[in-house]
PQR file with spaces between the fields and no chain letter, atoms N, CA, C, O and H, PARSE charges and radii, in Angstrom:
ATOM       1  N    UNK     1      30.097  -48.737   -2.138 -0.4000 1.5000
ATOM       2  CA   UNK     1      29.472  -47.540   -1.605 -0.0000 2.0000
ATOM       3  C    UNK     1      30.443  -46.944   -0.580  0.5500 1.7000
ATOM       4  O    UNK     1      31.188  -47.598    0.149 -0.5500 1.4000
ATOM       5  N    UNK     2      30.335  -45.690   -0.624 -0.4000 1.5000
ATOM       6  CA   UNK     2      31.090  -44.765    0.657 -0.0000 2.0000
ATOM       7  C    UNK     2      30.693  -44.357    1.360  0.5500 1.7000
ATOM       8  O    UNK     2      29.477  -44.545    1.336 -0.5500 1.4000
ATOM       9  H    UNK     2      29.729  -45.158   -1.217  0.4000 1.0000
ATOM      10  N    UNK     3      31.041  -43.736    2.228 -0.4000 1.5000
ATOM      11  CA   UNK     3      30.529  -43.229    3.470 -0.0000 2.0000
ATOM      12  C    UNK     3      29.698  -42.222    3.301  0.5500 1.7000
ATOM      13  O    UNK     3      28.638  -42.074    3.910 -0.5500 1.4000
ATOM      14  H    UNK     3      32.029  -43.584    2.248  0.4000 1.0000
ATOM      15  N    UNK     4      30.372  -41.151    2.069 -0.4000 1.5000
ATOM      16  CA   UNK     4      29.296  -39.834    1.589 -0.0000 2.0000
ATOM      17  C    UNK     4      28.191  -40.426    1.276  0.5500 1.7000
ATOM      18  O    UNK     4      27.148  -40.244    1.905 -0.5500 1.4000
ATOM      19  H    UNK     4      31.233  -41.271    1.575  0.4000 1.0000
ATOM      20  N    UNK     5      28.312  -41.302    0.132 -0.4000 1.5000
ATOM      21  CA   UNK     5      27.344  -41.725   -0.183 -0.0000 2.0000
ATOM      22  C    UNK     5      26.004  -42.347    1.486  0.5500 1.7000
ATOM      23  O    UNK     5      24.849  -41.969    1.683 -0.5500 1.4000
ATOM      24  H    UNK     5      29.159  -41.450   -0.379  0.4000 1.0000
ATOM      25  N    UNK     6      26.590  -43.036    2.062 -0.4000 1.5000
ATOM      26  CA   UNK     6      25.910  -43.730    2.845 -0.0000 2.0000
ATOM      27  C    UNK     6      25.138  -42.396    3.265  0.5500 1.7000
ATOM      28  O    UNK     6      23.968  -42.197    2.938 -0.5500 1.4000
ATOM      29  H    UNK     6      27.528  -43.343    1.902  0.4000 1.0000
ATOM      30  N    UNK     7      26.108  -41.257    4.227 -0.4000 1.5000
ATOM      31  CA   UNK     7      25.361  -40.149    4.861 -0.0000 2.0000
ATOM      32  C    UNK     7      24.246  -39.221    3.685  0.5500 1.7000
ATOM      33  O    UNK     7      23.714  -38.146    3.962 -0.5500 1.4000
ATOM      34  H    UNK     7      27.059  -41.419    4.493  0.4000 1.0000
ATOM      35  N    UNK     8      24.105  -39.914    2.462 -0.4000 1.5000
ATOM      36  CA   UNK     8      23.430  -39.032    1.458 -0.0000 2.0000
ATOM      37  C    UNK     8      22.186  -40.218    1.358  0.5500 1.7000
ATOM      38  O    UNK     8      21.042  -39.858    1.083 -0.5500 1.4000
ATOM      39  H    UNK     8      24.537  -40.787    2.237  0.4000 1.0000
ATOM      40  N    UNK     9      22.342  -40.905    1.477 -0.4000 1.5000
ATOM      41  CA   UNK     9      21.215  -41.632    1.458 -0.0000 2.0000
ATOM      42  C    UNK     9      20.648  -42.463    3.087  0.5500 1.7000
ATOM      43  O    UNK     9      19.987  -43.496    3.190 -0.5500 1.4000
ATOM      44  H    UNK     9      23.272  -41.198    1.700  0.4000 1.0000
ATOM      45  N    UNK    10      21.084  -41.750    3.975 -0.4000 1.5000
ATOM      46  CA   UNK    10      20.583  -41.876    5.590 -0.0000 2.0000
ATOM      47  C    UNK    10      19.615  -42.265    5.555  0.5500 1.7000
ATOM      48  O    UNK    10      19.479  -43.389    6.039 -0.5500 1.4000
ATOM      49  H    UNK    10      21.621  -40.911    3.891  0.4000 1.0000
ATOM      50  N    UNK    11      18.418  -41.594    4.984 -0.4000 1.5000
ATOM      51  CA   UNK    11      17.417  -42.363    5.081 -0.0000 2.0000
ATOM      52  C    UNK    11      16.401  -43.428    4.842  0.5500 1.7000
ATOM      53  O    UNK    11      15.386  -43.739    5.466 -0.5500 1.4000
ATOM      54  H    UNK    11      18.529  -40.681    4.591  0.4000 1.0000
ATOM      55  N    UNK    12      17.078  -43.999    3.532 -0.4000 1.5000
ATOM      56  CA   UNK    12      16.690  -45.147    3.312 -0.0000 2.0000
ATOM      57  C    UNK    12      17.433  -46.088    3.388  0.5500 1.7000
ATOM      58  O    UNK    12      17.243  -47.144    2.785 -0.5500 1.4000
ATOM      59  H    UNK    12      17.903  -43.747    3.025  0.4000 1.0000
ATOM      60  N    UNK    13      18.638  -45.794    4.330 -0.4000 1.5000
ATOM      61  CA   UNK    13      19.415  -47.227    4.713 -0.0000 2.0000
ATOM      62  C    UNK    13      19.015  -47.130    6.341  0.5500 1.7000
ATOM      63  O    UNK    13      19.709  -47.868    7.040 -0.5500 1.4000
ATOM      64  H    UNK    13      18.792  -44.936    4.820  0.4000 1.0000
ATOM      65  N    UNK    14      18.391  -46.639    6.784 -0.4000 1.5000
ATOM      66  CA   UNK    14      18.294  -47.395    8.328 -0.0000 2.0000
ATOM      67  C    UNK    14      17.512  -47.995    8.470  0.5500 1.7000
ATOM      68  O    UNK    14      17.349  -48.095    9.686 -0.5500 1.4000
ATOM      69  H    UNK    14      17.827  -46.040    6.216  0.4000 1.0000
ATOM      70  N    UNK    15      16.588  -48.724    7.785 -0.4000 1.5000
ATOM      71  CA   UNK    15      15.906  -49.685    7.535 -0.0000 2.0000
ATOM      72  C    UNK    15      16.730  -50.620    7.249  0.5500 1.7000
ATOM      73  O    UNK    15      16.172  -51.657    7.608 -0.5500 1.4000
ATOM      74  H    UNK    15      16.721  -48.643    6.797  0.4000 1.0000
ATOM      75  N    UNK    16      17.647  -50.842    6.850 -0.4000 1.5000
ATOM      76  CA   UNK    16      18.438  -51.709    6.107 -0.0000 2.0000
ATOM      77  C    UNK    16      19.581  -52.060    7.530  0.5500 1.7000
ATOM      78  O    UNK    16      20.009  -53.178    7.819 -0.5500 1.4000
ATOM      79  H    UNK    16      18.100  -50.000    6.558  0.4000 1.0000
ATOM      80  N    UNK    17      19.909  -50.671    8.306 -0.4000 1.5000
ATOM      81  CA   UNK    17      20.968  -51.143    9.339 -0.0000 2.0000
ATOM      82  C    UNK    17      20.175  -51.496   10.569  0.5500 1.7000
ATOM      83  O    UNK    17      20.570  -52.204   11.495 -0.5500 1.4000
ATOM      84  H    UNK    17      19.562  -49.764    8.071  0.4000 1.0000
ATOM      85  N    UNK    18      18.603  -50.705   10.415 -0.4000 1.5000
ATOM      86  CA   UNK    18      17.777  -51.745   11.763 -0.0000 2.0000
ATOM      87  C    UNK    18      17.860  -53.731   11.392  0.5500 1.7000
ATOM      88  O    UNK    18      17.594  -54.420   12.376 -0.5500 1.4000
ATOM      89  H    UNK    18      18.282  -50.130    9.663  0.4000 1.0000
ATOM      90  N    UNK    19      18.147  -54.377   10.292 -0.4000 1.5000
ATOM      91  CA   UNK    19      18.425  -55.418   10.069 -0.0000 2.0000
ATOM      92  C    UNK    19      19.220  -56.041   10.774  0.5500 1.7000
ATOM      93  O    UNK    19      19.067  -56.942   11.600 -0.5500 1.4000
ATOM      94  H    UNK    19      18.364  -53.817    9.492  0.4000 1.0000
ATOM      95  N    UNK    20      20.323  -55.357   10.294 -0.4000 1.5000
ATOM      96  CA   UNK    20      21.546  -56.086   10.638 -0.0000 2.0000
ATOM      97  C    UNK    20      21.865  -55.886   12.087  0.5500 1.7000
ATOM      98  O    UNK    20      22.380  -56.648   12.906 -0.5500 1.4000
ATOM      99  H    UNK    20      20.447  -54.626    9.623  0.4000 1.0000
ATOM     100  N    UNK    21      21.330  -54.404   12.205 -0.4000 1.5000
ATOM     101  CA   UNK    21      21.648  -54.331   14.274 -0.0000 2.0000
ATOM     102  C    UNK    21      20.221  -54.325   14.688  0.5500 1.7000
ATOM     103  O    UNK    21      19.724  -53.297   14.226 -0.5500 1.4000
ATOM     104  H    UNK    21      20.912  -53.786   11.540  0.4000 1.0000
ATOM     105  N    UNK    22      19.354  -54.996   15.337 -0.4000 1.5000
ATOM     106  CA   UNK    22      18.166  -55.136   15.484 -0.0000 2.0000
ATOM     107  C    UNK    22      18.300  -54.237   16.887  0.5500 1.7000
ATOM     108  O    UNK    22      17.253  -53.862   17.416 -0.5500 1.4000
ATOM     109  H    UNK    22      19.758  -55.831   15.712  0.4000 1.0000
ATOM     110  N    UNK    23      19.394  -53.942   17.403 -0.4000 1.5000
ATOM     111  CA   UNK    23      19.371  -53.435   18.521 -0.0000 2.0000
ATOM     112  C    UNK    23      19.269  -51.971   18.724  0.5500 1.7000
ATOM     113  O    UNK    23      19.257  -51.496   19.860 -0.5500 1.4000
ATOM     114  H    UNK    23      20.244  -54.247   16.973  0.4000 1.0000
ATOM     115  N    UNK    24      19.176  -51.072   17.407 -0.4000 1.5000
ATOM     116  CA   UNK    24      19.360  -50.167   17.437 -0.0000 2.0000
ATOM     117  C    UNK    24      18.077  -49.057   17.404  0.5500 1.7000
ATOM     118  O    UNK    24      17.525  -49.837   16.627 -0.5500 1.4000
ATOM     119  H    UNK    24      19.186  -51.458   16.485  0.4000 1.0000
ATOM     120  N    UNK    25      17.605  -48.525   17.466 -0.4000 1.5000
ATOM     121  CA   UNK    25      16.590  -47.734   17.657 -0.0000 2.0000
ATOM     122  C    UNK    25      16.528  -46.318   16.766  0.5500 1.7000
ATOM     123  O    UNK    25      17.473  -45.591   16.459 -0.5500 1.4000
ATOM     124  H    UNK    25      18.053  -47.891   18.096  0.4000 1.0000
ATOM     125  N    UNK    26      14.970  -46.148   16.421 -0.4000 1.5000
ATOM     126  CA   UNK    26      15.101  -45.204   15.784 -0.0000 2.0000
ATOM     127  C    UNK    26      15.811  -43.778   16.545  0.5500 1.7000
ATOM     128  O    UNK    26      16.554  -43.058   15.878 -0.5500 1.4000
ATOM     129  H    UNK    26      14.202  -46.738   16.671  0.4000 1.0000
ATOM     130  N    UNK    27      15.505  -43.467   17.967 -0.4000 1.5000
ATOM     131  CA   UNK    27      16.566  -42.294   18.276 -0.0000 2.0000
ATOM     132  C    UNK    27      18.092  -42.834   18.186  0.5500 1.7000
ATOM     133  O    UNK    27      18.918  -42.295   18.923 -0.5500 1.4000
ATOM     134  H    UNK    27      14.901  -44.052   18.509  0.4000 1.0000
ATOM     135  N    UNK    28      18.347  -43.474   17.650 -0.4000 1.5000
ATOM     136  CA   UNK    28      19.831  -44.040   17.939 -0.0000 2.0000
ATOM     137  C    UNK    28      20.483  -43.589   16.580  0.5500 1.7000
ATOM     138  O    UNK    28      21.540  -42.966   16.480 -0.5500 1.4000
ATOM     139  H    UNK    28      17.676  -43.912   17.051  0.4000 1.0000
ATOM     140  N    UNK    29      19.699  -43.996   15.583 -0.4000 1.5000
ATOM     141  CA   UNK    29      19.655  -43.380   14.305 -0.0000 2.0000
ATOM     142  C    UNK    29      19.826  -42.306   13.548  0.5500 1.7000
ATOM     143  O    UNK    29      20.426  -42.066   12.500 -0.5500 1.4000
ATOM     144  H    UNK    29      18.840  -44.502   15.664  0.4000 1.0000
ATOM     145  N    UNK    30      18.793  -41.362   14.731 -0.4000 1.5000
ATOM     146  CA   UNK    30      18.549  -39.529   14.718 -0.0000 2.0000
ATOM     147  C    UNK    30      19.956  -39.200   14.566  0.5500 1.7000
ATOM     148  O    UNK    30      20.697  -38.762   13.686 -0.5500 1.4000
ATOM     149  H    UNK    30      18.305  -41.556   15.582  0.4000 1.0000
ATOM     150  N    UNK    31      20.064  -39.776   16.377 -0.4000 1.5000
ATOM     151  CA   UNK    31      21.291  -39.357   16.851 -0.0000 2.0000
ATOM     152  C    UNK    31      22.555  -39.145   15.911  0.5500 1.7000
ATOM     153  O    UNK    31      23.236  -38.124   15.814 -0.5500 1.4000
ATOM     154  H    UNK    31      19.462  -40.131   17.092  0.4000 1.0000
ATOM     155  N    UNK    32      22.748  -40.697   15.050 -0.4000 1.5000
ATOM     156  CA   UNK    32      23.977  -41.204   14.341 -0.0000 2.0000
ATOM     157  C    UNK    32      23.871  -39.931   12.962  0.5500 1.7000
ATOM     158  O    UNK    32      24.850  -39.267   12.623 -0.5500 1.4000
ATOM     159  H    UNK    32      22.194  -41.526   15.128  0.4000 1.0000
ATOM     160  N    UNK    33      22.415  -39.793   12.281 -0.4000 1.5000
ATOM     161  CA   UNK    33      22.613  -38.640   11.312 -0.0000 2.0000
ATOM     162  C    UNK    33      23.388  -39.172    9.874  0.5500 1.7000
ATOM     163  O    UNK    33      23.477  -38.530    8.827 -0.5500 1.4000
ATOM     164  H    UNK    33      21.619  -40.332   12.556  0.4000 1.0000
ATOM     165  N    UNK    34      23.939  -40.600   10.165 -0.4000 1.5000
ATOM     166  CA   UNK    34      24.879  -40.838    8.750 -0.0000 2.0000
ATOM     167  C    UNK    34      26.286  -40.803    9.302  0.5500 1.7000
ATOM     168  O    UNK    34      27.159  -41.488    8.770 -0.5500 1.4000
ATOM     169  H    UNK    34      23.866  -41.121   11.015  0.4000 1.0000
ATOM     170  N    UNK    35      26.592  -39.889   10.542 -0.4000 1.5000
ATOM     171  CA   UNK    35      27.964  -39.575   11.077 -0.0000 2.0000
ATOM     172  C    UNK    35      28.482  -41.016   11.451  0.5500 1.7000
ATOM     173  O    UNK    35      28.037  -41.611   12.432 -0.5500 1.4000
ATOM     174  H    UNK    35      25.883  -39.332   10.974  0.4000 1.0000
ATOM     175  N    UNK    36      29.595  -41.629   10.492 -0.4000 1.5000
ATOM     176  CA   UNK    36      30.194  -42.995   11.275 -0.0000 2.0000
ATOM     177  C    UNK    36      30.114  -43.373   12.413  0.5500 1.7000
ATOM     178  O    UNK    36      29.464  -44.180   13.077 -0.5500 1.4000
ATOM     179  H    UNK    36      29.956  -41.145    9.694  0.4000 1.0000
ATOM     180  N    UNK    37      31.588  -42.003   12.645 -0.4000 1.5000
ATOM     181  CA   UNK    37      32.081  -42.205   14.015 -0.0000 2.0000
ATOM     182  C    UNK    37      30.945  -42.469   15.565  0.5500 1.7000
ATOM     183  O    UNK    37      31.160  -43.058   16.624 -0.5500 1.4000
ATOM     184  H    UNK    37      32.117  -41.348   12.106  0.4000 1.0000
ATOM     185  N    UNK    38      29.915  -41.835   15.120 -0.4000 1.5000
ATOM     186  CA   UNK    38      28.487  -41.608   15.864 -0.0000 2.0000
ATOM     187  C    UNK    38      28.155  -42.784   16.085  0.5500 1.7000
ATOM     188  O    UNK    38      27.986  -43.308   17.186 -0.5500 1.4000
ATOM     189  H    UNK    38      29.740  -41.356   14.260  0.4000 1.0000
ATOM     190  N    UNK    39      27.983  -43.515   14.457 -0.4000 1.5000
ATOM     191  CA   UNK    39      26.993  -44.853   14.450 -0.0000 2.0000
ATOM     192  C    UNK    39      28.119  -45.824   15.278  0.5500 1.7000
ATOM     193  O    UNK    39      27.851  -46.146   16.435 -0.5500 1.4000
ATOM     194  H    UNK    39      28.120  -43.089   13.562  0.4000 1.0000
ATOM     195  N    UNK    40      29.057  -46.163   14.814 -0.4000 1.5000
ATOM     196  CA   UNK    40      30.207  -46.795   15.726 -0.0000 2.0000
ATOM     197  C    UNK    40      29.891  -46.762   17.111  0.5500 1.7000
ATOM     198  O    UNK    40      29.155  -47.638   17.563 -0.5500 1.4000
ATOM     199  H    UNK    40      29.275  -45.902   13.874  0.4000 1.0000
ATOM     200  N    UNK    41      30.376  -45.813   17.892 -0.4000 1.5000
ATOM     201  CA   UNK    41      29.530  -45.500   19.201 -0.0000 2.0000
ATOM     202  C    UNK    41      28.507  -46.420   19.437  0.5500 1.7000
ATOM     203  O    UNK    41      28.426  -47.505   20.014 -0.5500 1.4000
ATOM     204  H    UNK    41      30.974  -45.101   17.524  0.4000 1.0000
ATOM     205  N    UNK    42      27.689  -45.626   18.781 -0.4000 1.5000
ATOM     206  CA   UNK    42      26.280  -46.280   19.142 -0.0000 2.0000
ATOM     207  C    UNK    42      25.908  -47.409   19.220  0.5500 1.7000
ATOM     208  O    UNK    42      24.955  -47.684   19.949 -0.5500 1.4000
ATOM     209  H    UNK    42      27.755  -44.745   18.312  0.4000 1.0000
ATOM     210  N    UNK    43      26.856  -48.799   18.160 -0.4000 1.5000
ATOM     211  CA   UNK    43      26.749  -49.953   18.304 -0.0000 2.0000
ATOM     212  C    UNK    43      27.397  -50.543   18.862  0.5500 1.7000
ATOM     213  O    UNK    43      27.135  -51.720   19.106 -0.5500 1.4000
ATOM     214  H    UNK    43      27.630  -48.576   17.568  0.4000 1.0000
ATOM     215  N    UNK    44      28.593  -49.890   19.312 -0.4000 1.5000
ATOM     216  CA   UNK    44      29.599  -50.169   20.025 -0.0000 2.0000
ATOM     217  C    UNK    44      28.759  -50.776   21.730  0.5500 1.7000
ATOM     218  O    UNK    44      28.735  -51.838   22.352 -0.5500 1.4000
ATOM     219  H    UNK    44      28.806  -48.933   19.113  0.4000 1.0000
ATOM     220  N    UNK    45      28.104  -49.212   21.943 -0.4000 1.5000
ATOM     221  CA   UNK    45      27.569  -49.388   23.379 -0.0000 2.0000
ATOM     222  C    UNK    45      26.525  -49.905   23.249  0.5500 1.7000
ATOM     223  O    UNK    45      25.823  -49.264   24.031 -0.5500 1.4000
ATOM     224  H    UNK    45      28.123  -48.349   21.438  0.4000 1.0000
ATOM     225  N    UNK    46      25.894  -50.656   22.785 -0.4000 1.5000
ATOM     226  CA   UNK    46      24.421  -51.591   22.070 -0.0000 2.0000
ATOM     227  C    UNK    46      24.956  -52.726   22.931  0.5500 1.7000
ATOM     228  O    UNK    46      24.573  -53.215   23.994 -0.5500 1.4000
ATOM     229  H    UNK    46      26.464  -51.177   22.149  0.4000 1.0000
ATOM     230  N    UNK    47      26.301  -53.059   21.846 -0.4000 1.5000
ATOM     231  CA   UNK    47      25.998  -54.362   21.292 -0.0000 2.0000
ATOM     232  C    UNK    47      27.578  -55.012   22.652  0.5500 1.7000
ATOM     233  O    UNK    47      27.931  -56.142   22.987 -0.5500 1.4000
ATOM     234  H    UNK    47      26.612  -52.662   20.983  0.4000 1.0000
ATOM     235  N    UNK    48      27.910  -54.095   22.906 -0.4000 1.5000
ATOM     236  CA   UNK    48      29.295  -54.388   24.062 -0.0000 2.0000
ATOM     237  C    UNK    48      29.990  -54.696   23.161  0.5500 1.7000
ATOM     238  O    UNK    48      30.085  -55.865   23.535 -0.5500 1.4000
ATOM     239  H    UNK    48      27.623  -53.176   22.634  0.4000 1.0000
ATOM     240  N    UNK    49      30.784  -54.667   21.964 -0.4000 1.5000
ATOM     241  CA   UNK    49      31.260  -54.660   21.467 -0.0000 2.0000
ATOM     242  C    UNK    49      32.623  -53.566   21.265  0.5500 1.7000
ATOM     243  O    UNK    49      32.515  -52.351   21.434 -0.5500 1.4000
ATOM     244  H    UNK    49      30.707  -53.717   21.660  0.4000 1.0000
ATOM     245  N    UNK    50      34.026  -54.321   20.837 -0.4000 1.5000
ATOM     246  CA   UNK    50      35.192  -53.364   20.878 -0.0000 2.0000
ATOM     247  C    UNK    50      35.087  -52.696   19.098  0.5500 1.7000
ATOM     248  O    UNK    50      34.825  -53.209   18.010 -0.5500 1.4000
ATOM     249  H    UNK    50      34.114  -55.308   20.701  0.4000 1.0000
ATOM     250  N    UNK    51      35.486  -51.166   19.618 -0.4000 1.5000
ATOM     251  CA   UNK    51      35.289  -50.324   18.458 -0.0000 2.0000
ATOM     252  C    UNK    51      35.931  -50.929   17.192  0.5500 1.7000
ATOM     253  O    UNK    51      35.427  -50.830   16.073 -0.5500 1.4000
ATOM     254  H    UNK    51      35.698  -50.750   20.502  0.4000 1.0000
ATOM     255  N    UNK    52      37.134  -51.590   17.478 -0.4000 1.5000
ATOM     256  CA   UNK    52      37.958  -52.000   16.090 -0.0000 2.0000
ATOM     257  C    UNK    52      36.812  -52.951   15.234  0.5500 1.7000
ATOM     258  O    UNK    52      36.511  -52.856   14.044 -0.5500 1.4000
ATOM     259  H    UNK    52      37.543  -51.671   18.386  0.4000 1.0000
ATOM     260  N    UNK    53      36.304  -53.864   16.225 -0.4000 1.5000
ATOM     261  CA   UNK    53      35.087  -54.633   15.545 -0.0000 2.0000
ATOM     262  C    UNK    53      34.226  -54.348   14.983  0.5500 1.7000
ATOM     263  O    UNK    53      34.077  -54.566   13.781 -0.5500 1.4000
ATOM     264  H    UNK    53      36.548  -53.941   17.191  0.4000 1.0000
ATOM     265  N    UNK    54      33.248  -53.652   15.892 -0.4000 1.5000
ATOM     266  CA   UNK    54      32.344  -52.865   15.220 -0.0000 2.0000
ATOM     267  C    UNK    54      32.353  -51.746   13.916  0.5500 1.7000
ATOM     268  O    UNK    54      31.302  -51.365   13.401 -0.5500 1.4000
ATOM     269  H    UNK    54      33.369  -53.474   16.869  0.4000 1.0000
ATOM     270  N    UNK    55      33.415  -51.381   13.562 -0.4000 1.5000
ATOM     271  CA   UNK    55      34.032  -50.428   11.993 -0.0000 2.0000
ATOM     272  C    UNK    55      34.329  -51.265   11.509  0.5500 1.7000
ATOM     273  O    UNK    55      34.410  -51.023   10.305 -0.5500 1.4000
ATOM     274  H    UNK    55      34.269  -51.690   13.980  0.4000 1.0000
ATOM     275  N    UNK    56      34.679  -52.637   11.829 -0.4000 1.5000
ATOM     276  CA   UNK    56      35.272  -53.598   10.620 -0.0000 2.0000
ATOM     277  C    UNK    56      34.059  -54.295   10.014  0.5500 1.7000
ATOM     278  O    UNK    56      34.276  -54.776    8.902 -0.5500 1.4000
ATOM     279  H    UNK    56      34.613  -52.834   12.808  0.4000 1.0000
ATOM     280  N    UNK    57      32.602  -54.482   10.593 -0.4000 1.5000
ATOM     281  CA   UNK    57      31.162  -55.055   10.422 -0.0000 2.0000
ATOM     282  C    UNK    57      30.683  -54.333    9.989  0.5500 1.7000
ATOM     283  O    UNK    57      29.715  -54.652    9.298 -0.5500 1.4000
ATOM     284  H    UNK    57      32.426  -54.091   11.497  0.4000 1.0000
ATOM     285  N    UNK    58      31.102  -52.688   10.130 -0.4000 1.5000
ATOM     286  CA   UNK    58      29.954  -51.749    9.476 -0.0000 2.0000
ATOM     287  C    UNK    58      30.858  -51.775    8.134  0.5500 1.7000
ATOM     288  O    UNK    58      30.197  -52.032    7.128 -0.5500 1.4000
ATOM     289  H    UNK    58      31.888  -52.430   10.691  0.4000 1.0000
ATOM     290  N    UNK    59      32.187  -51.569    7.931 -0.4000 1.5000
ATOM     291  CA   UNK    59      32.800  -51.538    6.692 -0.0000 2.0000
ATOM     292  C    UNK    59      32.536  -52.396    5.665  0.5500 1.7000
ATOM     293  O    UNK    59      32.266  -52.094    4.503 -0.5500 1.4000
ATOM     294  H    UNK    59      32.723  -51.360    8.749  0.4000 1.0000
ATOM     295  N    UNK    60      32.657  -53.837    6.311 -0.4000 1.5000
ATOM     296  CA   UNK    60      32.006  -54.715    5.525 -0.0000 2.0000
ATOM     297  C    UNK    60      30.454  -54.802    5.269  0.5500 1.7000
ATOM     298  O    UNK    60      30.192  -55.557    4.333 -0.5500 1.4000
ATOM     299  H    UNK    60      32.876  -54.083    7.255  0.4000 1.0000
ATOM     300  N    UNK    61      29.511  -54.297    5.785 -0.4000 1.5000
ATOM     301  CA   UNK    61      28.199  -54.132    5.367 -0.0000 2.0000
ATOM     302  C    UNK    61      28.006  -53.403    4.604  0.5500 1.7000
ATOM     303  O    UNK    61      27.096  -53.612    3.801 -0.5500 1.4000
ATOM     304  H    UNK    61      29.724  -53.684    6.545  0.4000 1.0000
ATOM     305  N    UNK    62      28.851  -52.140    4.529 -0.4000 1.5000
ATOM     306  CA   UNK    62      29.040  -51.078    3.658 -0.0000 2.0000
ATOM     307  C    UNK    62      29.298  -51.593    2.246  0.5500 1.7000
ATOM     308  O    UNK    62      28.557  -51.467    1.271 -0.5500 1.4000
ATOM     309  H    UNK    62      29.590  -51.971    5.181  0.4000 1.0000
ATOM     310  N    UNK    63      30.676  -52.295    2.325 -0.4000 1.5000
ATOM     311  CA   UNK    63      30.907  -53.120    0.898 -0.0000 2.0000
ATOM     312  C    UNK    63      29.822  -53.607    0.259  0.5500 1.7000
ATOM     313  O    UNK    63      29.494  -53.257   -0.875 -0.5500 1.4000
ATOM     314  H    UNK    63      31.278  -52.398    3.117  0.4000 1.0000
ATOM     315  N    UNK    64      29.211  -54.442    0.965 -0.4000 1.5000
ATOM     316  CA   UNK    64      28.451  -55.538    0.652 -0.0000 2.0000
ATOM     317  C    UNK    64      26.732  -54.841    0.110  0.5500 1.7000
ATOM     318  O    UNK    64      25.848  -55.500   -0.437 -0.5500 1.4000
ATOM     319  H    UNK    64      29.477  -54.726    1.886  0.4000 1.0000
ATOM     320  N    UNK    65      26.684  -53.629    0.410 -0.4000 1.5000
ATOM     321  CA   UNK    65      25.315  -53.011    0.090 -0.0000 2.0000
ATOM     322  C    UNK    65      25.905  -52.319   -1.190  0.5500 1.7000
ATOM     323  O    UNK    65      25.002  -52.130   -2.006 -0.5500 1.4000
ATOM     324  H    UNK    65      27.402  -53.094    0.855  0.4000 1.0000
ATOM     325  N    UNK    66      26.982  -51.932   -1.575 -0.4000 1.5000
ATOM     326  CA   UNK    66      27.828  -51.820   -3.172 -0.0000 2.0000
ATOM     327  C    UNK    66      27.925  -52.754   -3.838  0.5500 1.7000
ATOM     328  O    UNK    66      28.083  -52.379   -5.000 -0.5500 1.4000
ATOM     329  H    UNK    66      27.715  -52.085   -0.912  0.4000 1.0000
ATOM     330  N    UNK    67      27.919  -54.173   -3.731 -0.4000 1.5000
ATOM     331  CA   UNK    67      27.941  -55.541   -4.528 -0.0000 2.0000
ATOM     332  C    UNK    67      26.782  -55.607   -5.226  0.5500 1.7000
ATOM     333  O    UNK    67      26.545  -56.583   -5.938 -0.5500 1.4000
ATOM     334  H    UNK    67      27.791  -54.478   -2.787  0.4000 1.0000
C-alpha cells in the first residue's frame, strides 16, 4: 500500500492506526487528514520519539497492511 492510497482510505484506517499508537486521539487524526508528514509529527510528539523512527514504524506498518 502507498501513501495515496493510505490518504484515500483515511478513514477506515484510523481505527487500525488507533491500534498500533494507542496514544493518538481522534483530534490528532482530524488534524493528520492522511497527510504523513502531519501524522509523523503527531507521533513523533505523542510518543517522544525521533522523526527518523517514527517514518521508519509508520513505513513498515504501511507495508505490512499491503501483505
Amino acid at each position: 500500500m502507498n501513501w495515496k492510497q493510505v490518504e484515500g482510505n483515511w478513514d477506515q484506517l484510523k481505527g487500525k492506526l488507533r491500534t498500533k499508537w494507542g496514544k493518538l486521539t481522534n483530534d490528532d487524526l482530524e488534524q493528520a487528514r492522511g497527510r504523513r508528514d502531519r501524522l509523523v509529527g503527531i507521533i513523533e510528539s505523542r510518543y517522544g520519539e525521533a522523526r527518523e523512527r517514527v517514518e521508519r514504524e509508520l513505513d513498515k506498518w504501511i507495508d505490512q497492511l499491503a501483505a
